[in-house]
C-alpha angles and dihedrals in degrees: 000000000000137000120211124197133190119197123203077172126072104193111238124227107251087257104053077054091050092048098050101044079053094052096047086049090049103041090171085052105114088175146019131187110220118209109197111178127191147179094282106357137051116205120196116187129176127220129201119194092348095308128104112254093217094192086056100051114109136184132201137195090231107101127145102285092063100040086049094054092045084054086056100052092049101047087045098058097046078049118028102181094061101108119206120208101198 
């Protein structure tokens, strides 16, 4: 048994969407900066005229779990009977 599909639609990364809802609210905008940040990662891509400017793309080791742990040092320190389970 086989399943053929066929696709009119090429599914878009969240931040080609993003980009371009901003875009269509903003009709004078000529550029965005997305911030996409992530578990471990944090993307940041710039877009010109509604098109990714690849030299421009940059990705960082920062994501939520770190910041998140950072948040907890520091809150543990101003109170230090705050206990984290984590």
């Amino acid at each position: 048994m086989s399943y053929v599909f066929n696709f009119d639609f090429l599914p878009h990364p969240a931040g080609d969407l993003s980009c371009y809802n901003y875009m269509k609210k903003n009709p004078g905008t000529l550029c965005c900066l997305l911030v996409d940040s992530g578990y471990s990662f944090t993307h940041i891509v710039p877009y010109i005229k509604g098109k990714k400017l690849k030299q421009g793309i940059r990705r960082i080791d920062v994501g939520g779990k770190m910041l998140t742990n950072h948040l907890k040092e520091i809150i543990s320190y101003r109170y230090s009977e705050i206990r984290f389970n984590s």
